[in-house]
C-alpha positions in Angstrom: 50.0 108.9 109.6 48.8 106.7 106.8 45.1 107.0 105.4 44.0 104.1 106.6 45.4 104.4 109.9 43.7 108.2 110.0 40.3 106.2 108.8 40.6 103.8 111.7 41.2 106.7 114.2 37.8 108.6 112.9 35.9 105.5 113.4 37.3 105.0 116.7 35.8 108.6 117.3 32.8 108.4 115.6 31.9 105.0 117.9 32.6 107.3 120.7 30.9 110.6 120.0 28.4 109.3 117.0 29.4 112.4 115.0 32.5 114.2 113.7 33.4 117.7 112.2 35.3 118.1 109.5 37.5 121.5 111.3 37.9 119.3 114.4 39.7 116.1 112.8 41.9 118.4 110.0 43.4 120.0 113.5 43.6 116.9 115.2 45.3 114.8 112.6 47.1 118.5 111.1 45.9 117.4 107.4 43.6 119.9 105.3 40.0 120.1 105.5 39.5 118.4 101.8 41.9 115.2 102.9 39.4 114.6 106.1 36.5 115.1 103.7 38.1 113.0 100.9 38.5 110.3 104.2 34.5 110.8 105.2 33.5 109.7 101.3 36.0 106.6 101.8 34.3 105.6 105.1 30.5 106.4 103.6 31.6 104.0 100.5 32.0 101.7 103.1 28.4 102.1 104.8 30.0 103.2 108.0 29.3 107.0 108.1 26.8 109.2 107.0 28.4 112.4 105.5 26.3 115.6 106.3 27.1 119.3 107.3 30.3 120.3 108.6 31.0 116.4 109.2 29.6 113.0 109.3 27.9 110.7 111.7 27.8 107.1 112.5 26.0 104.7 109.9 23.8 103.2 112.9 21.1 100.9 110.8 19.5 98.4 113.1 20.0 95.9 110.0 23.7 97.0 109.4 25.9 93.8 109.0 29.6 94.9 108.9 32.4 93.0 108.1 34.8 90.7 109.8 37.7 92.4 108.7 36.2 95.4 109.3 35.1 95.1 113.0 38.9 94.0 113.7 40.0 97.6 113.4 36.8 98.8 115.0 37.3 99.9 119.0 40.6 97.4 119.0 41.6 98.9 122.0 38.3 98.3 124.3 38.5 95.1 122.8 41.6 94.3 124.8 40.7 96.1 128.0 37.7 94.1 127.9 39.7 90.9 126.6 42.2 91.1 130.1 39.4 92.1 132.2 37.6 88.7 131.4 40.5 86.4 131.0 40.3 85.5 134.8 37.0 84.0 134.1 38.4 81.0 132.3 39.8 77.9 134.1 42.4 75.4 133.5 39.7 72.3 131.8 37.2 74.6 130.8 34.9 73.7 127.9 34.0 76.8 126.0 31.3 77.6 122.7 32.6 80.8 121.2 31.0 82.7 118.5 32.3 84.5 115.8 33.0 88.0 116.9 36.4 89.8 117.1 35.7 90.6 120.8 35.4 86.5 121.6 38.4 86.2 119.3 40.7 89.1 121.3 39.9 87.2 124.6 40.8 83.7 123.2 44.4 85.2 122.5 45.0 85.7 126.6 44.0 82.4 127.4 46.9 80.5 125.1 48.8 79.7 128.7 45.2 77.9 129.8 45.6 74.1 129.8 43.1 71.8 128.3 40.8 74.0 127.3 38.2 72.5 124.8 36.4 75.2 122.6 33.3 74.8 120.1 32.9 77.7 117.2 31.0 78.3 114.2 34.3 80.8 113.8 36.6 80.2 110.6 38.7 83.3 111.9 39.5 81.5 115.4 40.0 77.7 114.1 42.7 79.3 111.3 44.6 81.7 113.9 44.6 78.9 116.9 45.8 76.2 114.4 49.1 75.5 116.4 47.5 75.9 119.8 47.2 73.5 122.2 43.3 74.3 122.3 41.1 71.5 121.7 39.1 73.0 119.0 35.6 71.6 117.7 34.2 73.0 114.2 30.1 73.6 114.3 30.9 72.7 110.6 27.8 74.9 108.3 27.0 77.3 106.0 29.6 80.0 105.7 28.7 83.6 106.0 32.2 84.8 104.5 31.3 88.4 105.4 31.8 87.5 109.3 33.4 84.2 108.9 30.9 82.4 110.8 29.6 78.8 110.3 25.6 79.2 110.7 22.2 77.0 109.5 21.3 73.9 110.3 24.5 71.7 110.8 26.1 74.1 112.7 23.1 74.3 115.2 22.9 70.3 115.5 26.7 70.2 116.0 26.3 72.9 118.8 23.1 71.3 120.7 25.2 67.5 121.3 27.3 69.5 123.5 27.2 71.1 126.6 29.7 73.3 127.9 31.0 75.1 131.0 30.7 78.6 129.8 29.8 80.1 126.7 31.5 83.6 125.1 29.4 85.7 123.3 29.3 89.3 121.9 26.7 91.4 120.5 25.7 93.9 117.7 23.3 95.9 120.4 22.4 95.8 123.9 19.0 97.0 125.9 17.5 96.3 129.0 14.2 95.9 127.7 15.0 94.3 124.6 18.0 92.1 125.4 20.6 91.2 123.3 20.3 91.8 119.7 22.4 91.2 116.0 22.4 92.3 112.8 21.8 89.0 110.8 19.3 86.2 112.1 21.8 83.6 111.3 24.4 84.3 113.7 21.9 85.3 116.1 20.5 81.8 115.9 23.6 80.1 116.5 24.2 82.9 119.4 21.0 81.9 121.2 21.8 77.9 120.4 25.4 78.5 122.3 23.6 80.2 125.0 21.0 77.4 125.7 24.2 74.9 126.1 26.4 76.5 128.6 26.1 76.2 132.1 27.3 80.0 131.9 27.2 82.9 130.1 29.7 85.6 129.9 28.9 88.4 127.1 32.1 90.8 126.2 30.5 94.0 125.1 32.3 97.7 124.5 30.2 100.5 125.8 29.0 101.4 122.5 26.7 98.8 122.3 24.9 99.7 125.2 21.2 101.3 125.0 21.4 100.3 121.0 18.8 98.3 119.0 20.1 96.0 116.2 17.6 94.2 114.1 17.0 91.1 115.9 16.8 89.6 119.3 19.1 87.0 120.3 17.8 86.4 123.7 16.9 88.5 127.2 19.5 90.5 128.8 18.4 88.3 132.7 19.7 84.7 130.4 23.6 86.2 130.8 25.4 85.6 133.9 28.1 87.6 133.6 28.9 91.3 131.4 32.6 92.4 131.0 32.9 95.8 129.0 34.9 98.4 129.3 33.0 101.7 131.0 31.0 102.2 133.5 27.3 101.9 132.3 24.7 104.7 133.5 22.5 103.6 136.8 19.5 101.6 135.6 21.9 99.4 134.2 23.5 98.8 137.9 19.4 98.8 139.0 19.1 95.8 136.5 22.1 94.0 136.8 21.2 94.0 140.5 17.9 92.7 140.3 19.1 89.8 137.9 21.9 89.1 139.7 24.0 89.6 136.8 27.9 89.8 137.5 29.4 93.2 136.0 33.3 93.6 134.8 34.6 96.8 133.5 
C-alpha cells in the first residue's frame, strides 16, 4: 500500500473512532511504528490530526475549513452509500440547486440516466466534471473560494434567489438538533441557506460523522429540511426529533 493510500485509510479511521494508536495501525497496515508516526506528522501538516500519546486524534475545530480536494478522499465510501440511497429521490424534469460539497457531487454522478434535469450551483467542481452531460447546468457565477471550489458573495446569491427549484441538495460541515445545520465558512453557509429558501424541498446528504458536531456557523434549523439520507443509523432522540418534524429519514 502506497502512503497516501495508508493516509486516506487513517483518516477514514480517525472520522470513525476520533482517535488512533500508533501499535494498532503499524499491525493493521504491517508497516513499523516510525512509518505510521512519520504518516501522523504528514496528516498534522495538513491540519487534520492532532498528534499526541501513543497516537493522534481528529483535528475537530468548529472553524476548520478543509479542502476540496481533500474532502474527496474523506469517508468516499459513505459518500456513495449515501449517494445510491438518495438517487431515488430525484425525478425525470427535476430542477435542482446543488452546493458545493463532494457528497452533492457523488449523488449527481447516479443521476446521469435522469432526463431533463436542470441544476443551479455555485460548484466549479460539478459544472467542469458534468461538462458533456446532458444536465442543464446554471452557473451562480461569484466570488471563487478556490479552497472548496465554490462560487459565493453577492452575485452568486442574486443569481440563486431568481430561481426557484423543485428540490434543493445540500450537505453540511456539522449537524445538531438544537443547533441545526452548521459550516465552517460563512460564505458557503450563506449561499447554503439562500439554496434552501428556493426549493420547494430539501434533501441534506450527511455521513454519520457529522451528527451531534458543532461547526462555526449556523446555516439554518435542522425542522427547515424535509428529507436526511446518511448512512447509519442515528441514536434515538434523533428518531424522537425527526418524528416530531416530520422529517423523512434514509440510511
Amino acid at each position: 500500500m502506497l502512503g497516501i493510500e495508508r493516509r486516506r485509510e487513517i483518516m477514514k479511521l480517525l472520522n470513525q473512532h476520533q482517535k488512533v494508536y500508533v501499535q494498532d495501525l503499524s499491525k493493521l497496515f504491517d508497516v513499523t511504528d516510525e512509518t505510521i508516526r512519520r504518516d501522523l506528522e504528514k496528516l498534522e501538516q495538513q491540519n487534520l490530526v492532532k498528534r499526541c500519546y501513543g497516537g493522534a486524534v481528529i483535528n475537530d475545530h468548529t472553524s476548520q475549513d478543509i479542502s476540496f480536494l481533500k474532502r474527496i478522499d474523506i469517508n468516499n465510501s459513505n459518500k456513495v452509500y449515501i449517494a445510491k440511497k438518495a438517487e431515488h429521490l430525484i425525478n425525470d424534469g427535476d430542477t435542482l440547486m446543488v452546493d458545493a460539497s463532494t457528497t452533492c457531487l457523488a449523488l449527481l454522478r447516479y443521476l446521469k440516466d435522469k432526463k431533463d434535469l436542470t441544476i443551479i450551483t455555485n460548484s466549479i467542481r460539478l459544472i467542469n466534471e458534468f461538462v458533456n452531460s446532458d444536465f442543464k447546468i446554471i452557473s451562480t457565477g461569484g466570488e471563487l473560494r478556490a479552497h472548496s471550489y465554490a462560487l459565493v458573495g453577492p452575485i452568486a446569491c442574486e443569481t440563486i434567489k431568481k430561481y426557484y427549484v423543485d428540490t434543493v441538495l445540500i450537505s453540511c460541515k456539522a449537524l445538531d438538533i438544537k443547533k441545526g445545520l452548521m459550516e465552517s465558512n460563512e460564505p458557503e453557509s450563506i449561499i447554503k441557506r439562500q439554496m434552501i429558501e428556493q426549493a420547494q424541498k430539501s434533501i441534506l446528504l450527511a455521513d454519520s460523522t457529522k451528527f451531534d458536531k458543532t461547526a462555526f456557523i449556523k446555516t439554518c434549523d435542522l425542522a427547515e429540511i424535509d428529507t436526511i439520507v446518511t448512512d447509519k443509523e442515528p441514536n434515538i432522540e434523533w428518531f424522537d426529533y425527526i418524528k416530531e418534524n416530520d422529517i423523512k429519514l434514509i440510511y
